[in-house]
Each structure stands twice: as structure tokens, then as C-alpha cells.
C-alpha positions as CSV (number, residue, x, y, z in Angstrom):
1,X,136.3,158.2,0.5
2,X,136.9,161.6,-0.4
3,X,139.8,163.5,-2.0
4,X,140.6,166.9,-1.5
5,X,141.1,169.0,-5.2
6,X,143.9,170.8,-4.4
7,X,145.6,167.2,-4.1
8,X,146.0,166.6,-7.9
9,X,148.9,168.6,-10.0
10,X,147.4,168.6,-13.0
11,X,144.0,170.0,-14.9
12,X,141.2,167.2,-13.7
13,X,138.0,169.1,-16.1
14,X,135.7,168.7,-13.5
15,X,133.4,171.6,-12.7
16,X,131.4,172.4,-9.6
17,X,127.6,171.5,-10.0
18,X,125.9,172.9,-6.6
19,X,127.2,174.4,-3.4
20,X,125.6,172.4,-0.1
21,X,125.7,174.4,3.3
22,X,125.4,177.9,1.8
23,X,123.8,179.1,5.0
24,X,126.9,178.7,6.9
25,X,129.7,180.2,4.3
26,X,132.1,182.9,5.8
27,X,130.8,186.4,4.7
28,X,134.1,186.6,2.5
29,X,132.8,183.9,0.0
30,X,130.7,184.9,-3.1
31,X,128.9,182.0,-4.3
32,X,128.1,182.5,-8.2
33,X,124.7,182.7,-9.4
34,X,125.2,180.2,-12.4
35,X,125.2,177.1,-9.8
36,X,122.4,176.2,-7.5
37,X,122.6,176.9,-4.0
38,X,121.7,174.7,-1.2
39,X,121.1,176.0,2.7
40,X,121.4,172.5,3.9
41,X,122.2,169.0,3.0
């Protein structure tokens, strides 16, 4: 199951702990350095 964020109205305190699939992000996204990157699952 999964469950898209932008689905839920109010404040959920979750934070993001990784980004997976970095190697194929649009050019237009800037990943943060604080969170580990990934180039693959």
C-alpha cells in the first residue's frame, strides 16, 4: 500500500530520511545535502 503526502490536510510530522533514484531526478530538483542520497534502489 502506499499513500501519496499531498493526500492528508493536515501537519503529519513526518520528515524525509533518504532520497532513492537520485540518478534519474529532473535537472530542476535540488536534493539537500543533509539527507543521504541513493542512485538506485
Amino acid at each position: 500500500m502506499s499513500i501519496q503526502m499531498g493526500a492528508f490536510d493536515t501537519r503529519t510530522g513526518l520528515t524525509i530520511t533518504g532520497h532513492i533514484f537520485a540518478a534519474e531526478k529532473g535537472d530542476y530538483y535540488d536534493l539537500p545535502d543533509d539527507v543521504p542520497i541513493s542512485e538506485g534502489a
